[in-house]
MIDOSE-1310 file (N, C-alpha, C; in nm, 2 decimals, decimal comma, always signed):
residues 222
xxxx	+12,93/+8,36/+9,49/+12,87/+8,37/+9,62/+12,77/+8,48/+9,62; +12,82/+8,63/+9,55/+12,69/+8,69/+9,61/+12,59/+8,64/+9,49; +12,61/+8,64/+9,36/+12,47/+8,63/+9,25/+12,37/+8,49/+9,34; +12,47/+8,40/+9,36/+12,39/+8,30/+9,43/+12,28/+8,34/+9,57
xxxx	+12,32/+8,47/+9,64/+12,31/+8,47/+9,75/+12,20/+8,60/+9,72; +12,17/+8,69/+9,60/+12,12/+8,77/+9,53/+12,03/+8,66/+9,48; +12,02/+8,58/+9,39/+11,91/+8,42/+9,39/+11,83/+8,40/+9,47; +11,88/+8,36/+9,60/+11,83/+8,31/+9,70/+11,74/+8,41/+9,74
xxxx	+11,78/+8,54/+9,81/+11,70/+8,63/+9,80/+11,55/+8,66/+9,72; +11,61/+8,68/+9,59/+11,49/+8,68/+9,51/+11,36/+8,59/+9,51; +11,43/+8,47/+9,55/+11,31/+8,33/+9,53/+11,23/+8,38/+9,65; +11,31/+8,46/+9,76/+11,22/+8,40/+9,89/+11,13/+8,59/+9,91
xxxx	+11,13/+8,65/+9,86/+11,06/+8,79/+9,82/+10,97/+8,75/+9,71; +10,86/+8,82/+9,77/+10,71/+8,80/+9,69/+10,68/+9,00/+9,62; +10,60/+9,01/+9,56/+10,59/+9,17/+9,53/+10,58/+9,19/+9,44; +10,61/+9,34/+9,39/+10,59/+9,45/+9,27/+10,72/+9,41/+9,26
xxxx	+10,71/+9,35/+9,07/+10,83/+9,33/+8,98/+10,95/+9,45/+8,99; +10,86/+9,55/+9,00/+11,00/+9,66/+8,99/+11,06/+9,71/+9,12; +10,96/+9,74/+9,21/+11,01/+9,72/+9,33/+11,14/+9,58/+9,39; +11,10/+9,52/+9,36/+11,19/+9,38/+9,43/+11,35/+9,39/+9,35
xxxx	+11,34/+9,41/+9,22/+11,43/+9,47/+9,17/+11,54/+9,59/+9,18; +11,45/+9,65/+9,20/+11,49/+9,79/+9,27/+11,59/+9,74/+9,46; +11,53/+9,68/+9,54/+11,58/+9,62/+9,61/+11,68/+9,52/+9,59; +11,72/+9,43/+9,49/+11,82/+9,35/+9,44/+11,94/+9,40/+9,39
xxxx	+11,86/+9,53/+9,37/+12,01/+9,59/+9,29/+12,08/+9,68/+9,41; +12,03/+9,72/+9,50/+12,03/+9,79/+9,62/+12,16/+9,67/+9,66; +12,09/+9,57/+9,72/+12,13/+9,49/+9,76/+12,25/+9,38/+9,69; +12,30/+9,43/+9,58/+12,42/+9,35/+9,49/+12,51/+9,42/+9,51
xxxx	+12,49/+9,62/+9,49/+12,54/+9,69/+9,51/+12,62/+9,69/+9,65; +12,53/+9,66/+9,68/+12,63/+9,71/+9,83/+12,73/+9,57/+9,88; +12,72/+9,48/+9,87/+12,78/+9,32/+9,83/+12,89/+9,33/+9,77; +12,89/+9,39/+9,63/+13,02/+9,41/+9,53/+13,09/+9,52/+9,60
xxxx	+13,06/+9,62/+9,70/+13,16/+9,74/+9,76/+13,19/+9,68/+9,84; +13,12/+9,58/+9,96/+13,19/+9,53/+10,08/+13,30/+9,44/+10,04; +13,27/+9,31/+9,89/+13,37/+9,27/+9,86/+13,47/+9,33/+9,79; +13,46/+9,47/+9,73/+13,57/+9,49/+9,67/+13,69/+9,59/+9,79
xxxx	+13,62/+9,57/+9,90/+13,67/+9,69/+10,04/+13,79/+9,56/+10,04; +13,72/+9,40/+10,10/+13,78/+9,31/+10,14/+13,93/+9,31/+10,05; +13,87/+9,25/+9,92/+14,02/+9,27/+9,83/+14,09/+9,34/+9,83; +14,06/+9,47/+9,83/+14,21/+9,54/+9,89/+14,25/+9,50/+9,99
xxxx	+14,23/+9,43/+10,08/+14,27/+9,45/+10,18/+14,39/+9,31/+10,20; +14,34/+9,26/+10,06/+14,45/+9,11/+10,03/+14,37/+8,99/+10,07; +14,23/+8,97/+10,04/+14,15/+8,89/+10,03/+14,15/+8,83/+9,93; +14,14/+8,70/+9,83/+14,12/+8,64/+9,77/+13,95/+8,66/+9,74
xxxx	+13,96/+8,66/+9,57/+13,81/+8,70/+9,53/+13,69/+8,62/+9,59; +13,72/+8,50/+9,59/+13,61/+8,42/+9,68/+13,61/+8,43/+9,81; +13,72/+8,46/+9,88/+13,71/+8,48/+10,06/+13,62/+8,59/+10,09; +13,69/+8,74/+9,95/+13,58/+8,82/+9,99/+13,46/+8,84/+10,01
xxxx	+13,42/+8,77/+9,87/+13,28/+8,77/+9,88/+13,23/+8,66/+9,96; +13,25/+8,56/+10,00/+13,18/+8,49/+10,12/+13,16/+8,60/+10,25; +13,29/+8,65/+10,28/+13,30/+8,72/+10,39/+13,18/+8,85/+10,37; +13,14/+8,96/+10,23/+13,05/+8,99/+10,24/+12,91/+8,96/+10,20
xxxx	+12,89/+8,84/+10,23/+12,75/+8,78/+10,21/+12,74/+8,76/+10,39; +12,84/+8,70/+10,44/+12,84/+8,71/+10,60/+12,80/+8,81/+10,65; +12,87/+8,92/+10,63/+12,83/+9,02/+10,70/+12,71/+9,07/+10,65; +12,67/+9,05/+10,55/+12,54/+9,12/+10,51/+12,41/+9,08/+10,62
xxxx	+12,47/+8,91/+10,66/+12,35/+8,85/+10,70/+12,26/+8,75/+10,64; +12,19/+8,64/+10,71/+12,14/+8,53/+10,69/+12,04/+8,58/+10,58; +12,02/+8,52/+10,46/+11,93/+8,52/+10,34/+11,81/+8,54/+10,44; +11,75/+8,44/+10,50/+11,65/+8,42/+10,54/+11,59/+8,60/+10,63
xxxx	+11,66/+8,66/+10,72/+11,67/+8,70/+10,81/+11,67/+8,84/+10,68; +11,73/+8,87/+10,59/+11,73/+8,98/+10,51/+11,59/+9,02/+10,41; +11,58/+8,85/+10,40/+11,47/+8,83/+10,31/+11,34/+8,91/+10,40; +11,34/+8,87/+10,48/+11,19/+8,91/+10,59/+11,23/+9,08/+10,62
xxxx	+11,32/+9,13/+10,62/+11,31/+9,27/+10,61/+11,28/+9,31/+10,50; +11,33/+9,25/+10,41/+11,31/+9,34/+10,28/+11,15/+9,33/+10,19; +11,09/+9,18/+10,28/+10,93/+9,17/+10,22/+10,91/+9,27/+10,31; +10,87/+9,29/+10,41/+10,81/+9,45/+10,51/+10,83/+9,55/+10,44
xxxx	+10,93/+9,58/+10,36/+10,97/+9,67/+10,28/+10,89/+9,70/+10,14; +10,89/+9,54/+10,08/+10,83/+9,54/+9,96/+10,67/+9,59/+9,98; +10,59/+9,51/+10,09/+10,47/+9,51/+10,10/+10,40/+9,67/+10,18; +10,52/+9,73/+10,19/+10,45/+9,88/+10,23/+10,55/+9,94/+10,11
xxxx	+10,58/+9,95/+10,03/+10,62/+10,01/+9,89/+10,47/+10,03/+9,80; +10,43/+9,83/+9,82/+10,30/+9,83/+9,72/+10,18/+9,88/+9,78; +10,15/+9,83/+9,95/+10,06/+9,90/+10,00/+10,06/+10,08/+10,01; +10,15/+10,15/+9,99/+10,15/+10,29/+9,97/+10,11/+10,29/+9,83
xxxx	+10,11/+10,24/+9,75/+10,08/+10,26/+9,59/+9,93/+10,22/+9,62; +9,90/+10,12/+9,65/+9,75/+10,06/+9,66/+9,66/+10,19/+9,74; +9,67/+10,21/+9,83/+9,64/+10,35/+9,92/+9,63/+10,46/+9,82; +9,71/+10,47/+9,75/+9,68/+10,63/+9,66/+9,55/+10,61/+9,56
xxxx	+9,60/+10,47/+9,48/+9,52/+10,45/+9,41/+9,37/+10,44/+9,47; +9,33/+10,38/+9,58/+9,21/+10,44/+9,66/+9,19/+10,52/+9,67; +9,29/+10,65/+9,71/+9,23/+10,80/+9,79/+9,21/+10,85/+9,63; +9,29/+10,85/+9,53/+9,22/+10,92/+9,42/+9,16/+10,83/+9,34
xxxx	+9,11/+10,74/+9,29/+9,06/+10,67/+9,15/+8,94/+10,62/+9,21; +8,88/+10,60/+9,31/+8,71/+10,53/+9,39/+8,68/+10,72/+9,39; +8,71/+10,79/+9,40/+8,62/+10,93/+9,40/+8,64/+10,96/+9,31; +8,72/+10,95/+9,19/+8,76/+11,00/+9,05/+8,63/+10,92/+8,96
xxxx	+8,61/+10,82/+8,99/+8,50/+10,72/+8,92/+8,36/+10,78/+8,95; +8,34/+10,79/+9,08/+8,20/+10,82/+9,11/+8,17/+11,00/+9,03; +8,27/+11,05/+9,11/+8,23/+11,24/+9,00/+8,28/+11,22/+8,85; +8,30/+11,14/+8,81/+8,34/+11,12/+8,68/+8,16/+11,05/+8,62
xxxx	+8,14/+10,95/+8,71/+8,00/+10,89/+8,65/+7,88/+11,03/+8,66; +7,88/+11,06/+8,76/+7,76/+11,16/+8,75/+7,78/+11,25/+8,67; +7,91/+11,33/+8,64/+7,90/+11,45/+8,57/+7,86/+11,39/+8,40; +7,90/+11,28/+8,40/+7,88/+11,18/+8,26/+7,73/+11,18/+8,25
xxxx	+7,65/+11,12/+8,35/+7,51/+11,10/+8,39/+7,48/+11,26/+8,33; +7,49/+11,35/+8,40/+7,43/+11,48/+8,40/+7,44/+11,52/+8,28; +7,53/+11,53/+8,19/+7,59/+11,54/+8,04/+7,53/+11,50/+7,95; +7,50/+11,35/+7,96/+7,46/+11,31/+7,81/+7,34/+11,23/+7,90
xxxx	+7,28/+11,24/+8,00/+7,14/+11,17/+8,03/+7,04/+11,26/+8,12; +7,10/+11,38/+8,19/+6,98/+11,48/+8,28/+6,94/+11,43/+8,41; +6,88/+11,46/+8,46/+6,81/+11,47/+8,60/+6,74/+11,38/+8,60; +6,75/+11,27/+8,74/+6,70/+11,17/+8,78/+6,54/+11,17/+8,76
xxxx	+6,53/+11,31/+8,77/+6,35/+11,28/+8,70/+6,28/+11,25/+8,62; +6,40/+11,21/+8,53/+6,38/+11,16/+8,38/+6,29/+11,01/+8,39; +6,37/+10,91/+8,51/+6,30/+10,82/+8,50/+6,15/+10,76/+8,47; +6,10/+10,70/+8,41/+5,93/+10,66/+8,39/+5,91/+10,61/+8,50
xxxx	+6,02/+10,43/+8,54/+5,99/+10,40/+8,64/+5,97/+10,40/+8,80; +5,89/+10,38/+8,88/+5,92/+10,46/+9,05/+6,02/+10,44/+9,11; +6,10/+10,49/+9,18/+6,21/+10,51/+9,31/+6,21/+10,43/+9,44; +6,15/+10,30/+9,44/+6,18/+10,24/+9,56/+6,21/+10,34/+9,70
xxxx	+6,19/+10,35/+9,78/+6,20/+10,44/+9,93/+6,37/+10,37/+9,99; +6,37/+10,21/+9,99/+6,45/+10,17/+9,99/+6,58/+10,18/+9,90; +6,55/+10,19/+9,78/+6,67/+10,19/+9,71/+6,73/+10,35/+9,73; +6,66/+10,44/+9,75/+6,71/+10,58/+9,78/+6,83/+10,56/+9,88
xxxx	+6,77/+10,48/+10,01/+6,86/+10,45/+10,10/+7,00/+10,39/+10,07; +6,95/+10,29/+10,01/+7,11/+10,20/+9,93/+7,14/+10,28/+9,86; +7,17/+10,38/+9,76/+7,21/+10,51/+9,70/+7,29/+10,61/+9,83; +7,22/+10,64/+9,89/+7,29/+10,74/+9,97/+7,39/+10,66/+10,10
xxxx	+7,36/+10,55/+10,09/+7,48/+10,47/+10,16/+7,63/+10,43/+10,09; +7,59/+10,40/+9,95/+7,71/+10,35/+9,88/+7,74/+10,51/+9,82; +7,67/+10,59/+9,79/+7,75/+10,76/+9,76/+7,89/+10,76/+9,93; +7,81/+10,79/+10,01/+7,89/+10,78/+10,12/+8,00/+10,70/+10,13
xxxx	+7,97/+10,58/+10,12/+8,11/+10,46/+10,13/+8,19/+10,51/+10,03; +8,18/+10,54/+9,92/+8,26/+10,64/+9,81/+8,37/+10,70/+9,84; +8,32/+10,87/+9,95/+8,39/+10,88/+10,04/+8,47/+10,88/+10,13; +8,40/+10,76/+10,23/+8,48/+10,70/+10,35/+8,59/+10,58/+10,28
xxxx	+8,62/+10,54/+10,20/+8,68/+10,48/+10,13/+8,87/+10,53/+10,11; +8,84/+10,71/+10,06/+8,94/+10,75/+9,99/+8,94/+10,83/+10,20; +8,87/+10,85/+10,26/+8,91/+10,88/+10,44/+9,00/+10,81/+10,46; +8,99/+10,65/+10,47/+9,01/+10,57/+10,52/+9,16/+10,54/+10,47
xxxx	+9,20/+10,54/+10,33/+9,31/+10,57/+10,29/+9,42/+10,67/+10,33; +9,31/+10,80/+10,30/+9,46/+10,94/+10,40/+9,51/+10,88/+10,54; +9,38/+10,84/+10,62/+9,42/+10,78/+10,78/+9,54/+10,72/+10,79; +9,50/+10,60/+10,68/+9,63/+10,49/+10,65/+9,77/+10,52/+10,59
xxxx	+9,75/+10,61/+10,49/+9,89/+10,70/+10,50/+9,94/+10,77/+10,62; +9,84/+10,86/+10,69/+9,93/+10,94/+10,74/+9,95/+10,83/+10,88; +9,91/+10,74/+10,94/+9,89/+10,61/+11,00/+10,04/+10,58/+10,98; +10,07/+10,55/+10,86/+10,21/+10,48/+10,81/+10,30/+10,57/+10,84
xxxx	+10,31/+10,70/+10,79/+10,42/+10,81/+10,84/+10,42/+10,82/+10,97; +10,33/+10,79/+11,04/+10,38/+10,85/+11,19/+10,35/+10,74/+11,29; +10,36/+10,60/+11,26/+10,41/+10,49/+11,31/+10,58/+10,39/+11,25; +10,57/+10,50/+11,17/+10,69/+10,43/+11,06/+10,84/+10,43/+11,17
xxxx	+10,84/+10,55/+11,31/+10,97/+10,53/+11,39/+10,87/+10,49/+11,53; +10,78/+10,38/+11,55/+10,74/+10,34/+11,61/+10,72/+10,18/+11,61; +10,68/+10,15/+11,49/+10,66/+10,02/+11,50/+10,79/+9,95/+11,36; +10,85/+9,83/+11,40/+10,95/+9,76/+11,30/+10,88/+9,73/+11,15
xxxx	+10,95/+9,69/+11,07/+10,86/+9,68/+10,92/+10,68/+9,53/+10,92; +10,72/+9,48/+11,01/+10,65/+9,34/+11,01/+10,54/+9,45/+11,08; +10,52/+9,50/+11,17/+10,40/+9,59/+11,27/+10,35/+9,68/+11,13; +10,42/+9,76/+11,10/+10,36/+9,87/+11,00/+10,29/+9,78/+10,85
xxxx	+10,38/+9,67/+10,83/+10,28/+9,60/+10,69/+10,12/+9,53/+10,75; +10,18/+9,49/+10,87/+10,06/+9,42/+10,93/+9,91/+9,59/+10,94; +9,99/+9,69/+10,97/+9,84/+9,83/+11,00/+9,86/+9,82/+10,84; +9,90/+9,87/+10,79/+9,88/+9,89/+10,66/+9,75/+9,78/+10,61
xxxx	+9,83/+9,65/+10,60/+9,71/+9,54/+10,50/+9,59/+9,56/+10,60; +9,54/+9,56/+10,72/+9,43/+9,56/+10,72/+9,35/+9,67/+10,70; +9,39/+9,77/+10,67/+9,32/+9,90/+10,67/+9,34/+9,91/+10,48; +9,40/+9,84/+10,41/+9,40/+9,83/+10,27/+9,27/+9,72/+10,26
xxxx	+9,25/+9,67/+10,32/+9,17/+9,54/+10,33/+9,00/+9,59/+10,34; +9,01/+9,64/+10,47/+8,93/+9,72/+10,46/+8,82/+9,86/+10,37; +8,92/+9,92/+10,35/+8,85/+10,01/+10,19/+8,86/+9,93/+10,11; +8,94/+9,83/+10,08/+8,89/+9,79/+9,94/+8,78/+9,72/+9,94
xxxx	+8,70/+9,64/+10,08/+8,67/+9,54/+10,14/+8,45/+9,70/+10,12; +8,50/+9,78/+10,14/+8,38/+9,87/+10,14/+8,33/+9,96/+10,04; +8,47/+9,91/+9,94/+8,48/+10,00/+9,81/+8,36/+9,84/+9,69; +8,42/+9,73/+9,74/+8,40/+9,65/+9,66/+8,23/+9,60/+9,66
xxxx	+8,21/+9,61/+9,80/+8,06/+9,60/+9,87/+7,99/+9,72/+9,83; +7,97/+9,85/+9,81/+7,95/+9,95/+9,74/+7,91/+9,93/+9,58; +8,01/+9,90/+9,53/+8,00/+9,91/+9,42/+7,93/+9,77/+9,36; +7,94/+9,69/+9,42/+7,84/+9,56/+9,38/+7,71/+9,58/+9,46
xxxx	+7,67/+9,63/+9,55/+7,51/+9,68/+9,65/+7,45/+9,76/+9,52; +7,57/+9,89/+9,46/+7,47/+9,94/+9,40/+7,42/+9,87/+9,26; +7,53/+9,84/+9,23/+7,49/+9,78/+9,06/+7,39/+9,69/+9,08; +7,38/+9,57/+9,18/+7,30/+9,49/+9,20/+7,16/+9,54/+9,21
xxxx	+7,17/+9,62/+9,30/+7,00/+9,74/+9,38/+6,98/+9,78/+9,25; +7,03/+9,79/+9,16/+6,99/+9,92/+9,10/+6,94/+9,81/+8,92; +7,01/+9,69/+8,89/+6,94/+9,60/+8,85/+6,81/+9,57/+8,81; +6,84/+9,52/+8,97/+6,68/+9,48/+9,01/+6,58/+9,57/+9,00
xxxx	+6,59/+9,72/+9,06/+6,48/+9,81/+9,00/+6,47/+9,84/+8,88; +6,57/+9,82/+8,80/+6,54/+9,92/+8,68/+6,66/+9,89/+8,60; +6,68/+9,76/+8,52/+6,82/+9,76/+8,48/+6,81/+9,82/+8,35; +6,77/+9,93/+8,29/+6,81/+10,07/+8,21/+6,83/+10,14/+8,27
xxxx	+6,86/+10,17/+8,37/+6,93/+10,28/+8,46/+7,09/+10,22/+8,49; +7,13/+10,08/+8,44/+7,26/+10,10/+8,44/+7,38/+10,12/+8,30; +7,23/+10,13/+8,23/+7,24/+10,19/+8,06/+7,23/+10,33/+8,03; +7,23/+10,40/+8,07/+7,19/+10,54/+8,09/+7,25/+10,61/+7,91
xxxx	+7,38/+10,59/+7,89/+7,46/+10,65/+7,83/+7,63/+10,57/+7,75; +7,63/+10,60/+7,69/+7,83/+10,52/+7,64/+7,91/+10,55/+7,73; +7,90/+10,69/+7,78/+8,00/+10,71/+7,85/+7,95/+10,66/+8,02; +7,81/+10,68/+8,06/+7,79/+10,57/+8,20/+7,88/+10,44/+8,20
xxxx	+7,83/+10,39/+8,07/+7,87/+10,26/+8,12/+7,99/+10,22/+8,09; +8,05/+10,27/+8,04/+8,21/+10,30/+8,01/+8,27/+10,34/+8,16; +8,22/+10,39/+8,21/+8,27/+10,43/+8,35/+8,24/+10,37/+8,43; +8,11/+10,28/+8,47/+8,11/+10,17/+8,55/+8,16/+10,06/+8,49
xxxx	+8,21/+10,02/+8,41/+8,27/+9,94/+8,36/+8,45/+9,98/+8,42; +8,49/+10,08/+8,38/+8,60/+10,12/+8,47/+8,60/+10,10/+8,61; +8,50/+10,13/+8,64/+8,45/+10,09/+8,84/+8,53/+10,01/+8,86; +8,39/+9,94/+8,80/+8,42/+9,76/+8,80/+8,56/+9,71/+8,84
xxxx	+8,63/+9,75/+8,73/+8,77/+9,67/+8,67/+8,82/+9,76/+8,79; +8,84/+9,90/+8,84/+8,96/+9,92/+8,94/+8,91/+9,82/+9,06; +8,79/+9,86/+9,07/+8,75/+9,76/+9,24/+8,82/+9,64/+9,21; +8,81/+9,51/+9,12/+8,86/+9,38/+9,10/+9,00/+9,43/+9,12
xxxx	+9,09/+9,56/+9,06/+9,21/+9,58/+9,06/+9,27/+9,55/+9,23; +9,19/+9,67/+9,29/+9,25/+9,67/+9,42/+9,20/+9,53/+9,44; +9,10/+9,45/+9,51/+9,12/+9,35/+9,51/+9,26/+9,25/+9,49; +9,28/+9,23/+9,42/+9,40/+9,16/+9,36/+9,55/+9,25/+9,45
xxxx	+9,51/+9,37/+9,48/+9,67/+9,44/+9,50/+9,63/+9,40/+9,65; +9,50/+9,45/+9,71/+9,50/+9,41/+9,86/+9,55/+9,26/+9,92; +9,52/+9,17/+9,84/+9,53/+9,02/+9,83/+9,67/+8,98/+9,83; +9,74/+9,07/+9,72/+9,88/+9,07/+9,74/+9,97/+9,11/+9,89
xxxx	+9,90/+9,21/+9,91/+9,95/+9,27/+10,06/+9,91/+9,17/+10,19; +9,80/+9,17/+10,19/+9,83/+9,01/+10,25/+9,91/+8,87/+10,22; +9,95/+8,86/+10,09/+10,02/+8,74/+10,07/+10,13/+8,80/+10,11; +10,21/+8,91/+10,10/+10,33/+8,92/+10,14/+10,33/+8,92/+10,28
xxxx	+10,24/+9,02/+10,39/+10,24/+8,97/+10,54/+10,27/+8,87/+10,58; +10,15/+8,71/+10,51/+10,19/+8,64/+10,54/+10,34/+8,57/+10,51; +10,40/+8,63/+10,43/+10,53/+8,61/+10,42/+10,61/+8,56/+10,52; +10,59/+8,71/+10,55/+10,67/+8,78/+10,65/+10,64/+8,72/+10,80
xx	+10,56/+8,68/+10,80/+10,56/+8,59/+10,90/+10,57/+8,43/+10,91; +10,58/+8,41/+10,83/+10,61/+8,25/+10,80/+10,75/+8,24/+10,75
């Protein structure tokens, strides 16, 4: 009764492999004590354990707490990785830039009036990016005894959705803009492009983790 009832569980939880695990074992744990409370008490091995899968509560009805659970486990992981690794890339690219390539005046080619603009827009989103993350933490801590797990995954994904949604438009505006003007300026150095190459791959990362946080919402509501 309970492995089957630990099964059932599992199929219907979406998430971080270690997390959900971490929650299974939580949750077997406490199953094998309620049934082994029953036995003493002169329950037969199978009565008990029916009786604590009963009390635990409907698979279904457990399941949907414990995805709210899962999906603000991974959306707090997703969030950090925003507030530090989107500003860790960008002062990592320039100090790279400045290192092994010098001052923008190096250029031959001219500076578009426009593209300066798109530069100091996506520097900025940079910032507001890893903002937008603290918000959403401290957001989470101090709605966490206000709103039930389904309310808090729901603020969470869209404000994950969001930075990653201005992190990803950033960082494709500039590569794109900056192409078009002058695509040896996205050559600068090994270690440049080793680092937007890192960009790259975290932005697609979050992507994929924000994506997740919505598939598990939707979960939770369906």
């Amino acid at each position: 009764m309970i492995e089957g009832y630990i099964q059932e569980l599992d199929h219907r939880l979406h998430g971080c492999g270690r997390f959900k695990a971490d929650l299974l074992g939580e949750a077997r744990d406490g199953l094998h004590d309620a049934a082994d409370a029953y036995r003493a008490g002169g329950w037969s091995v199978e009565d008990a354990e029916r009786r604590a899968v009963a009390d635990f509560g409907p698979a279904a009805v457990v399941a949907r707490d414990y995805q709210a659970e899962l999906g603000m486990l991974s959306g707090v992981r997703t969030l950090w990785k925003l507030v530090l690794g989107v500003p860790a890339m960008q002062i990592s690219w320039d100090y790279a830039r400045i290192l092994t390539f010098g001052e923008w005046t190096r250029f031959t080619t001219p500076t578009p009036g426009w593209y300066q603009v798109v530069t100091h827009v996506t520097h900025g989103a940079v910032f507001v990016v890893p903002v937008i993350g603290v918000l959403a933490l401290l957001g989470i801590r101090w709605l966490s005894r206000r709103l039930d797990g389904v309310g808090l995954a729901r603020f969470c994904g869209v404000l994950i959705a969001l930075a990653v949604g201005v992190n990803l438009a950033s960082v494709g505006l500039l590569i794109g803009t900056t192409g078009f003007v002058d695509a040896s300026r996205l050559f600068l150095s090994v270690p440049c492009v080793l680092l937007m190459v890192a960009w790259v791959l975290l932005s697609l990362r979050l992507v994929v983790l924000a994506r997740r946080s919505w598939g598990g919402y939707a979960t939770i509501v369906a």
